[in-house]
N, C-alpha and C positions, 0 to 999 in steps of 0.2 A: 304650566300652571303653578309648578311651587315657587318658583320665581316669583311671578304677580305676587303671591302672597306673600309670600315674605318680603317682599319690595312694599307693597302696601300697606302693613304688619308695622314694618320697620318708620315708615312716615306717620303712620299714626300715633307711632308711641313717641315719637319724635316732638310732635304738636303737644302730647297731653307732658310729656316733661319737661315742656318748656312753658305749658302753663299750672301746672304745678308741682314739679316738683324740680328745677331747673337748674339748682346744686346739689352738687354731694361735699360736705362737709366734712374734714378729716384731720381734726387738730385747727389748727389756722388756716389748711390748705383750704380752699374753694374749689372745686372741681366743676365744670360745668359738664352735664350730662347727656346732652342734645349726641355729640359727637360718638361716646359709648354707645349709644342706642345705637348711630349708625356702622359704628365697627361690629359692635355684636350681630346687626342683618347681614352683614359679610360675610363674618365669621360660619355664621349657617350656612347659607347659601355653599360657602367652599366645603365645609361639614357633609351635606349633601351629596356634593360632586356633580351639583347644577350648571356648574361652568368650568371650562376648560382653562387648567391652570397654568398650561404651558402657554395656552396662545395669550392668557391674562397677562403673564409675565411678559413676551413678546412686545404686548402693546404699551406697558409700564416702560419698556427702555427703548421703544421705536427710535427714529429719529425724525421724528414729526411735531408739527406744529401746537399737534394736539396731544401732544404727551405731558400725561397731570404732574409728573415731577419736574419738568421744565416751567408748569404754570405758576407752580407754588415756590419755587427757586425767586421766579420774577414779581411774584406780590408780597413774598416775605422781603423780597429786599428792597423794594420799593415802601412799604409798610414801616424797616427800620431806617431808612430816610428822614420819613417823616415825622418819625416817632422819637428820631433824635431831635429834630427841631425842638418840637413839643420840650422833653425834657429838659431844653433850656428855658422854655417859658419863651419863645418864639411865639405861637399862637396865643397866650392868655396876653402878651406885650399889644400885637395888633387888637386884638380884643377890647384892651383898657382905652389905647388911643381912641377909638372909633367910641365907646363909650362914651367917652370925657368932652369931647365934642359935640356932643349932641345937644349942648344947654340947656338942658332942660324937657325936651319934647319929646314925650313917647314916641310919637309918629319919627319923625326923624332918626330916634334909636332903632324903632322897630328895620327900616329898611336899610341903615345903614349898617345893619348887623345880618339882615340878609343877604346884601352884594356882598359883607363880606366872607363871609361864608360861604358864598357861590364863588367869586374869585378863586379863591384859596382850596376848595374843593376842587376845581379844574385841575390843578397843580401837584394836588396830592389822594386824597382819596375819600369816600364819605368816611370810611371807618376809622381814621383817624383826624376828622372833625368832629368828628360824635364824640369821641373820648376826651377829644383839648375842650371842645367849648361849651358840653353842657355842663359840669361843674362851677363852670366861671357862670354862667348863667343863674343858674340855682346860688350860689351865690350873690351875684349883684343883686338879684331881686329881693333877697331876705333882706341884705344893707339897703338896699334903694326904697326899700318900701312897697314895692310893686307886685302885680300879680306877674309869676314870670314866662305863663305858660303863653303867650303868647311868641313870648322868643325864643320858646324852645320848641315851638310848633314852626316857626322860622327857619329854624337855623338848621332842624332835620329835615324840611321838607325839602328846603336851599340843596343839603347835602346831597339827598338823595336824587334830587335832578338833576343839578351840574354835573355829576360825577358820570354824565352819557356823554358829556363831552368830548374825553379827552380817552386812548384806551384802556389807559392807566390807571382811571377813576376808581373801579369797580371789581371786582374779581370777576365777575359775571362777562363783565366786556371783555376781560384780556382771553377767558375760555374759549367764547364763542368768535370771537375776531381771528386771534389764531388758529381753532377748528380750521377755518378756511381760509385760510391765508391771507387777511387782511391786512395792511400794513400800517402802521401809525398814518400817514398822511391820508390815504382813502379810506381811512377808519370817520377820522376827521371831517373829511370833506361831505360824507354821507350824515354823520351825526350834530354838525352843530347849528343848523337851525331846526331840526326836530326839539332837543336840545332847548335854545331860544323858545319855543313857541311854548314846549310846556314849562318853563322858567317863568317866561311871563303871565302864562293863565295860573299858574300855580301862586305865584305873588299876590295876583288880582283878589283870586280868590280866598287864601289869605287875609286878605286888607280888609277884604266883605265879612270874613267870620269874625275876625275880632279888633274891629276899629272901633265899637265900642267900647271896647276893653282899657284901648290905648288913649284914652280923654283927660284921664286923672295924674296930674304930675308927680315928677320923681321927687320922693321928696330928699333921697341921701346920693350918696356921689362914688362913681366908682374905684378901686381902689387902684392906685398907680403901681405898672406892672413894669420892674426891669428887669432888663437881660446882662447878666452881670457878667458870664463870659463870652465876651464880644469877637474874642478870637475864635473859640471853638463854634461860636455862631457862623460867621465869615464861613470858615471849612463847612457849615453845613449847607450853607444856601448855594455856595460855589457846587458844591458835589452834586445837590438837587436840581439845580440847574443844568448843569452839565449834561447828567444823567438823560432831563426830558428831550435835551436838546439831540441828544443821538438817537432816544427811542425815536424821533421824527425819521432822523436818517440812516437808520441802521439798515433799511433795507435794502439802499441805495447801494451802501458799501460792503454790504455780505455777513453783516452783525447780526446774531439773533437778539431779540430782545431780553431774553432769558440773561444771556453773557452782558450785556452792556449791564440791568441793574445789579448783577454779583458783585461786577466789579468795582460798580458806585458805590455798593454798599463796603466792599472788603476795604477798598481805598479808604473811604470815612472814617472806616476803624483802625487800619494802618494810622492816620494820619493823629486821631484822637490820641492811638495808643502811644504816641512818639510827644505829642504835646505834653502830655500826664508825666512821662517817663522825664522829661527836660523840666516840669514842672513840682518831681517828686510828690505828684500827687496819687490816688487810685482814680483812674476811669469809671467813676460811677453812673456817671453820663450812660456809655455805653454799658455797664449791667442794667440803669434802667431802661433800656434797649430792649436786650435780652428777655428779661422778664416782661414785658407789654407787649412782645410780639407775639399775635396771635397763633400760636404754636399746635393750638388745638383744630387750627385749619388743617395740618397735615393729615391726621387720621381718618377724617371729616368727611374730607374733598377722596382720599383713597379710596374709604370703604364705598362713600356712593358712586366711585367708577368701578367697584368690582361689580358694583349692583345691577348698574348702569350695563356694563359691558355681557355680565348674566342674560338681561333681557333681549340685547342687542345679537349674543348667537344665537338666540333662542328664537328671533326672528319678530318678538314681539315693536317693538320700535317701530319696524318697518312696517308691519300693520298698521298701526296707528298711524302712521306718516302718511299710507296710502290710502287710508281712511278718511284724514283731512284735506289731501291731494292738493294741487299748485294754485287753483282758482282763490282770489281775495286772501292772501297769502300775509299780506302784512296784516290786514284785519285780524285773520282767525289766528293765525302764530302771537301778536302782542295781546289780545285777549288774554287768548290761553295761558301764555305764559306770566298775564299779570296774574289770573287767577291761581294757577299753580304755584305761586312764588308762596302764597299766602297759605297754602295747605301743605307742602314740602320742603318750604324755604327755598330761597333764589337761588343757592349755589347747586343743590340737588338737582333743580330745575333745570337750570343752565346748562346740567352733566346729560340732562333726560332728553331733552330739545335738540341738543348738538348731534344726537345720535337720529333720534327724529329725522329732524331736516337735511340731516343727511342720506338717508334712506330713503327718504320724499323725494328727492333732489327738487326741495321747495324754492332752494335757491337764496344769493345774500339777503333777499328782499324780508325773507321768513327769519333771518337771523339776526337783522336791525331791527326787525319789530320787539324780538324776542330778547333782545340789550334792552327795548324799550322796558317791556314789560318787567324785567327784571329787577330795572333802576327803581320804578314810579310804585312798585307794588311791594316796595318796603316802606311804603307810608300809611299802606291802606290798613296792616293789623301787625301787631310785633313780630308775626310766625314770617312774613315777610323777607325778612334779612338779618344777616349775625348786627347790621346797624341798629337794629329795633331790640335785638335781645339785651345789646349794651346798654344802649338809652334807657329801658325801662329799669336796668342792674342799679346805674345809674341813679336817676330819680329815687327809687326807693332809696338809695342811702341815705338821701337828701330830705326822705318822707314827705314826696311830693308825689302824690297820686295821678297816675296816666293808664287806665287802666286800656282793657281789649275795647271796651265801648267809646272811651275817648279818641283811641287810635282809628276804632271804625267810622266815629263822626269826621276824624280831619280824614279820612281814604274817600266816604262819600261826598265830602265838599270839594276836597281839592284834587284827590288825587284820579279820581275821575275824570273832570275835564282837564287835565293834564297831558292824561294819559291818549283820550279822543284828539287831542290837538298835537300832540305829539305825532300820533299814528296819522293824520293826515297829513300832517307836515311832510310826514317820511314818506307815504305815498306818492305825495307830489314829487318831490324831489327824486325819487326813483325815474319818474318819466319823465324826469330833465333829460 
């Protein structure tokens, strides 16, 4: 029982200090708070002596699939991939093109800043299209003259859907994919027309809420984005490519996924650090790396597996699991876990679920739903995903207001049947 509560203790103050009070402030530093709350429920809990700290450690260095320092090994350094791109001006570059192109026509910007964003999402991840491209947004639309919330109701709904396609997308996906040994290519084959189905109603849907929005033309022009180190570009795109290309096959030839993107990423730095050095320059490049990678995931993602794994000897999990039991499995698991992303956040979720549907033996069926629910239910309120905490961190700079209610209006327009077409999509394709 002090488990539950302190587990439930811990998500609620989780929620209220991410709505309000979501930094801590300390000189220039920002600190974000979400993460402390959930080290400090840990901390108790071991305080306690609610869980067994030998077998906690045990599972901290297993040599399994589902061990959280191998998870966070593989999204930190896929994370600093893309996040080098980014700080060449990679993404704001595509960005201006796709812009500048558009002649004139909101409609035409609006979707063509949605595929790109979905493209580009597949490739890399939502949380680091959230950070490149709603700036550049808030932006254009102050110079263009326009209202810009329509493209930035786009571009995150974009993110947050594509990124079920590929493992890599998401952090939620790489959890639950590896929990059970899913391998990039049957990850794939399973996800991308669920994937497609809610891309496309989610767009629809979209286009219906604010097409009258998009009537009035642009009246100013976007600004021209270059990439001025075309060399240190080249070593980035080579390495990110590289990279996706083995996570495909790495299982084929006995790679873990975990080791392939270290070594993408040590490589890009090796390579950087050797350019700079022949260049007598500093690698700021890769300090701005450093410093934008989400770093606060490690404590984050620990604490709620001490939390996680607390309830899990305590046998509560498995209650619960047996409680929901195997019938209409994808239905009740992508529900559940759209709705839980939104009171606990998705990565917590994803920690909560894994143990679940493992205890259920609900089976992969219950654990693509629950990728589903993970991806589509950080559109529906900012508590959602660390994507929505950015975005909103985000807009406030910018003092463009998106508050809980606007987030709840685009979750009931779109991210609903999204989420329905999504889950049926997945149904069906299971009984292929």
């Amino acid at each position: 029982m002090v488990n539950i509560i302190v587990f439930a203790v811990t998500c609620a103050a989780m929620i209220l200090c991410v709505l309000f009070f979501p930094k801590l402030t300390v000189g220039k530093l920002h600190i974000a708070t979400y993460w402390m709350v959930a080290l400090l429920g840990a901390a108790v809990l071991l305080a306690c002596g609610q869980t067994d700290v030998v077998a906690l450690g045990r599972s901290l260095i297993a040599d399994t699939a589902v061990n959280p320092l191998k998870i966070l090994v593989l999204f930190l350094s896929m994370t600093i991939l893309s996040v080098f791109l980014d700080e060449l001006g990679f993404f704001r570059f595509l960005a201006s093109v796709i812009l500048r192109h558009s002649h004139g026509g909101q409609k035409r910007l609006f979707f063509s800043l949605y595929f790109t964003v979905s493209i580009l999402t597949v490739f890399t991840s939502n949380d680091v299209i959230v950070l490149s491209f709603t700036p550049f947004i808030c932006y254009f639309g102050k110079n263009a003259k326009i209202d810009p919330m329509p493209y930035l109701a786009a571009e995150f709904v974009g993110a947050n859907t594509w990124s079920m396609a590929l493992l890599i997308g998401n952090p939620t996906n790489i959890y639950l994919a590896t929990a059970y040994g899913v391998d990039f290519i049957s990850y794939l084959g399973v996800s991308i027309l669920p994937t497609v189905a809610a891309g496309g109603v989610s767009l629809l849907a979209l286009w219906l809420l604010f097409r009258k929005r998009l009537k009035a033309p642009i009246l100013g022009r976007a600004k021209r984005e270059i990439v001025g180190d075309k060399l240190c570009l080249g070593v980035g795109v080579f390495h990110l490519a590289v990279c996706t290309v083995l996570l495909a096959i790495g299982s084929y030839i006995g790679i873990e996924m975990w080791i392939v993107a270290l070594c993408s990423a040590g490589s890009l730095f090796l390579f950087t650090l050797v350019i700079s050095a022949f260049r007598r320059q500093k690698p700021r490049v890769l300090g701005g790396c450093l410093r934008r990678a989400p770093w606060q995931l490690v404590p984050f993602l620990l604490s709620m597996f001490v939390m996680t794994e607390a309830l899990n000897m305590q046998g509560t999990t498995a209650e619960i699991g047996n409680f929901l039991g195997m019938d209409l499995a994808v239905l009740k698991y992508g529900a559940l876990s759209f709705v839980a992303s939104n009171l606990i956040n998705n990565i917590p979720m994803s920690v909560f679920f894994s143990s679940m549907i493992g205890a259920a033996g609900a089976g992969e069926g219950a654990m693509y739903a629950t990728v589903v629910g993970s991806n589509l239910g950080a559109f529906f309120t900012p508590i959602g995903a660390l994507a929505g905490l950015m975005f909103s961190s985000i807009l406030a700079e910018h003092e463009i207001k998106f508050g809980y209610l606007d987030f709840l209006r685009l979750g009931v327009t779109v991210a609903l049947p999204a989420l329905a077409a999504a889950l049926g999509t997945l149904w069906g394709v299971l009984l292929i």
